[in-house]
C-alpha positions as CSV (number, residue, x, y, z in Angstrom):
1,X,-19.5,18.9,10.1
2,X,-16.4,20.8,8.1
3,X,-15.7,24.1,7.1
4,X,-16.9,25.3,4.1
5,X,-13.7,26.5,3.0
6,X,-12.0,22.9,3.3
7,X,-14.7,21.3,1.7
8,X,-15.0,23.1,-1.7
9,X,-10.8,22.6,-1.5
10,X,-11.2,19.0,-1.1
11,X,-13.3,18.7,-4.1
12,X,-10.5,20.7,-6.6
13,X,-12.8,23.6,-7.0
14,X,-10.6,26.0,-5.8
15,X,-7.9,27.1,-3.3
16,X,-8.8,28.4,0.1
17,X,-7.9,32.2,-1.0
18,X,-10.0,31.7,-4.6
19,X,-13.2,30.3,-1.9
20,X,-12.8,33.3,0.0
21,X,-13.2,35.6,-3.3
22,X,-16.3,33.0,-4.2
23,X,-18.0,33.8,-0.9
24,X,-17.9,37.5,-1.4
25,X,-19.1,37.3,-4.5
26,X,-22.3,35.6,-3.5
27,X,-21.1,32.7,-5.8
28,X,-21.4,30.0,-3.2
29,X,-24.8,28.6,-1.6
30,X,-25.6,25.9,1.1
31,X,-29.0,24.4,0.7
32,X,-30.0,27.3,-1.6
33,X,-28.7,30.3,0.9
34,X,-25.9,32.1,-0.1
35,X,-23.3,32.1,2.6
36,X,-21.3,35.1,4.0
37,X,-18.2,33.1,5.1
38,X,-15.7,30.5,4.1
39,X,-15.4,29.4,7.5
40,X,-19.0,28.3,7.9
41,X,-19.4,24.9,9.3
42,X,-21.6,23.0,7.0
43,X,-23.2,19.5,7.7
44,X,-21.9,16.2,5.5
45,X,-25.4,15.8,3.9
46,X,-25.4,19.9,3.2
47,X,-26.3,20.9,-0.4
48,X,-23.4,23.4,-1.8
49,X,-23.3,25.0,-5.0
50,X,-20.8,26.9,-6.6
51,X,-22.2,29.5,-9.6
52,X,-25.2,27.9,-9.6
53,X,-23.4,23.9,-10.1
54,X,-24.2,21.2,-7.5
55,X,-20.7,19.9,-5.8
56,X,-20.4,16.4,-5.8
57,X,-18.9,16.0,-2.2
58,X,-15.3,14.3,-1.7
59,X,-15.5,10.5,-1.4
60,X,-13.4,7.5,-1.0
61,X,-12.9,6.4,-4.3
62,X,-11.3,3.4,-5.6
63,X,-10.3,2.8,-9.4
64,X,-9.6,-0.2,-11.2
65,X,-7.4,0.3,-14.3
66,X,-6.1,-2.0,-17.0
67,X,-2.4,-0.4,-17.7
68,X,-1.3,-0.8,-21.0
69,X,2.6,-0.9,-21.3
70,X,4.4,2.1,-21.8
71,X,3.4,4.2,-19.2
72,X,4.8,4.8,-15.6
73,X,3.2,4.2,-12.4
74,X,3.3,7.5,-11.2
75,X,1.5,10.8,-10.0
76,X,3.7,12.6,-12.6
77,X,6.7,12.8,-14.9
78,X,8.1,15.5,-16.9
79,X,9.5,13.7,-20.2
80,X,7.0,10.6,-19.9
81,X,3.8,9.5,-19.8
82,X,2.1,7.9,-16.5
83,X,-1.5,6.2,-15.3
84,X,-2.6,9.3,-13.7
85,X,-2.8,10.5,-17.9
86,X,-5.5,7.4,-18.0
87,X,-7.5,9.1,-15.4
88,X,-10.5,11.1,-15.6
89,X,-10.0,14.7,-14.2
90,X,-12.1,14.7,-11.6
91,X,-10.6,11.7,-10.0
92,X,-7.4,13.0,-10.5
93,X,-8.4,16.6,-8.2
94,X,-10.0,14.2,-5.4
95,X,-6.6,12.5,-4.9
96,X,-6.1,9.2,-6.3
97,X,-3.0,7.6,-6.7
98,X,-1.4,4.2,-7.5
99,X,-1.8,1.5,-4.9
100,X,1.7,-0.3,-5.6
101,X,3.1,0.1,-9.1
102,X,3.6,-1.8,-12.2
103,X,6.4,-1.2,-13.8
104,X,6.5,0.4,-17.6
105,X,6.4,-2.4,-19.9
106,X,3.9,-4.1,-17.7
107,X,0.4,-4.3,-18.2
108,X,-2.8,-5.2,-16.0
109,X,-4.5,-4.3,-13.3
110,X,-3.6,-1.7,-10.9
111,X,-5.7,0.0,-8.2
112,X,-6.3,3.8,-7.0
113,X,-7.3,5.1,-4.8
114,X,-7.4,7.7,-2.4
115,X,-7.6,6.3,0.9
116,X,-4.4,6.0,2.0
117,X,-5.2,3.4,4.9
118,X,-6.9,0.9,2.1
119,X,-3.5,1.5,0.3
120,X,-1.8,0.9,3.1
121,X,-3.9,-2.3,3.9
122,X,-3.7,-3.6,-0.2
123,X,0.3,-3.0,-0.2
124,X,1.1,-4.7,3.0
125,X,2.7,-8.2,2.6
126,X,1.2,-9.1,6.1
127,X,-2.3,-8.9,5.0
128,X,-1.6,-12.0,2.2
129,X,-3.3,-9.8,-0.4
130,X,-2.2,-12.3,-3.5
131,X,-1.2,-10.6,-6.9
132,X,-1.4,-12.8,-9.8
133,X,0.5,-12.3,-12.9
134,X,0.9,-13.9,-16.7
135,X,4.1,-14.1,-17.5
136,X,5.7,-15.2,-21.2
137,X,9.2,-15.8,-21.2
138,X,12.3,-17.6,-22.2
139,X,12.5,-21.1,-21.8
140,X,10.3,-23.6,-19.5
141,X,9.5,-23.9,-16.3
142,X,10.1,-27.0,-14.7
143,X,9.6,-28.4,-11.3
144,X,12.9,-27.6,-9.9
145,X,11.5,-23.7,-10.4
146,X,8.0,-24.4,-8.6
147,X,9.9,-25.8,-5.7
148,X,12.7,-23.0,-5.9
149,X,9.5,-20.4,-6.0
150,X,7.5,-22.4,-3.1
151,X,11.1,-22.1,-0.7
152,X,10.9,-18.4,-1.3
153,X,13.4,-16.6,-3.9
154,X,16.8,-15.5,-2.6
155,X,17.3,-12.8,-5.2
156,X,20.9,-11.4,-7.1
157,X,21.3,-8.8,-4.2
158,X,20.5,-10.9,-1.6
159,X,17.2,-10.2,-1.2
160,X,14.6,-12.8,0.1
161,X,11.5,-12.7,-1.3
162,X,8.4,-14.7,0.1
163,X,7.0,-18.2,-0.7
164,X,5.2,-17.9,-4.4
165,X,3.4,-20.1,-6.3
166,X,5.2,-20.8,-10.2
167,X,2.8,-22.8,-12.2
168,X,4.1,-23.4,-15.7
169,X,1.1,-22.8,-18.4
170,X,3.4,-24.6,-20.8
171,X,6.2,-23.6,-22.9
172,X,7.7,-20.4,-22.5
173,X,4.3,-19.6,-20.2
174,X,3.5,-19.3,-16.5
175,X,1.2,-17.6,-14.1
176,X,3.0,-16.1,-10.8
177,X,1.2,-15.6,-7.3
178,X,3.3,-13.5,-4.8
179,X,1.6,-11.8,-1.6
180,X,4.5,-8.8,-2.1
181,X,5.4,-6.2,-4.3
182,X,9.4,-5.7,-4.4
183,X,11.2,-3.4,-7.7
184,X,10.5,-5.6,-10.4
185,X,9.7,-8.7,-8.0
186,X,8.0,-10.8,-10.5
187,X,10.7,-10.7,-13.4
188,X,14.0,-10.2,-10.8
189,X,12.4,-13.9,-9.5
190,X,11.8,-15.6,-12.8
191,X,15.4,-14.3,-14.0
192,X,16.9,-16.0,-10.9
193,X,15.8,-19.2,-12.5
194,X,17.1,-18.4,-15.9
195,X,13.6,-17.7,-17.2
196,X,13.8,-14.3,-18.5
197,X,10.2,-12.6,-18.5
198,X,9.1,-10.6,-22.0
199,X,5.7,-10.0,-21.1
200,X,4.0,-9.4,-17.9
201,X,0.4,-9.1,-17.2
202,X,-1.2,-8.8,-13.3
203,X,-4.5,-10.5,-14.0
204,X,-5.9,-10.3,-10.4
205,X,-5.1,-8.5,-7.2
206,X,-7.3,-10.1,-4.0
207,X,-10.6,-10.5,-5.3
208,X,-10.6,-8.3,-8.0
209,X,-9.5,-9.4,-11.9
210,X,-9.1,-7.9,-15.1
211,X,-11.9,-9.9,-16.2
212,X,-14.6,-7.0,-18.6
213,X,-12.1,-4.7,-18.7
214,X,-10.1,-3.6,-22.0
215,X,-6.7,-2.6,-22.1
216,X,-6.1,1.4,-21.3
217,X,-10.1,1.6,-19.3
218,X,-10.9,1.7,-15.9
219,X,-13.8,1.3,-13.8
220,X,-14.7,2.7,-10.1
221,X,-15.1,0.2,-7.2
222,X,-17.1,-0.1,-4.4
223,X,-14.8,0.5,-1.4
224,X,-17.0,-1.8,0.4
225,X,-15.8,-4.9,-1.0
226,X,-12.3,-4.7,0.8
227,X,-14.2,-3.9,4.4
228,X,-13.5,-7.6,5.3
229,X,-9.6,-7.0,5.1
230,X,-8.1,-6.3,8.0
């Protein structure tokens, strides 16, 4: 059971002072009664309606979304615009945000959600969640650069990056594997091999691909599909 009050604020219908001013106004009703206060304990299955509209109760929700180049992966930016513009509303007032980001000339496919602990789970390079991406760029990769990519990339900065799988697609095309997400991990890699990356495209992330899904839509996912990870 939860308050009443915390509920309807969970769903974006209003804040806890705007609830109390519902209430009063007889505006608010659980299982067809109108209620007398915003602190009333109300079951999970309860029926609440505010003026006369059915809530549709919070819920974990997971979104897939094919990002088109162009916009950030961000919750919000003043001068630019970012996935959360992609989103529907409603999604948007019960909290989801990026798992991971994509930077802004990359496309694919990138997750919210708002569950941080499945976040969590998705992001951590422990849990050998593999990210797959397309990648067109200069020059072609050879098997020097699969071997250089299967040691783990020492990046500019010093930075060590994690075994990867390089498998050239052909000339000036190659699709990348990593089980990480560092700033710009993907192209900082294949420009440490002199193969610069002018397009970028994350095709799959664990089990879940782009595949049926057009550039700038999204779909919802059934959290139940990542309940084997650990």
């Amino acid at each position: 059971m939860q308050r009443l009050d915390k509920v309807l604020s969970d769903a974006g219908i209003a804040t806890r002072k705007e609830i109390r001013g519902l209430v009063r106004a007889e505006l608010v009703t659980v299982n067809g009664i109108c209620v007398s206060s915003p602190e009333q304990k109300v079951e999970d299955d309860a029926q609440i309606a505010v003026r006369g509209e059915m809530l549709e109760r919070r819920r974990v929700v997971v979104l897939a979304l094919h990002k088109p180049a162009g916009y950030l992966t961000a919750t919000e930016d003043r001068y630019q615009p970012t996935v959360m513009d992609l989103i529907p509303e409603h999604f948007r007032k019960w909290g989801v945000v990026p798992v991971g980001r994509l930077d802004k000339a990359t496309e694919g496919l990138l997750l919210l959600t708002n569950d941080g602990d499945l976040a969590h789970r998705l992001i951590s390079p422990k849990n050998d969640v593999e990210k797959v991406y397309y990648a067109e760029h200069d020059g072609t990769a050879g098997a020097d650069d699969v071997r250089a990519f299967a040691e783990g990339i020492i990046l500019e900065d010093g930075t060590r990056c994690r075994p990867a799988v390089l498998e050239p697609l052909g000339a000036g095309k190659s699709r990348v594997t990593v089980t990480e997400g560092k700033y710009h991990q993907v192209r900082r890699m294949m420009d440490s091999r002199h193969l610069h990356v002018n397009y970028l495209r994350r095709e799959r992330e664990g089990s879940l691909s782009l595949e049926g899904l057009a550039l700038g839509e999204m779909t919802e996912i059934d959290p139940k599909i990542f309940d084997r990870m650990k």
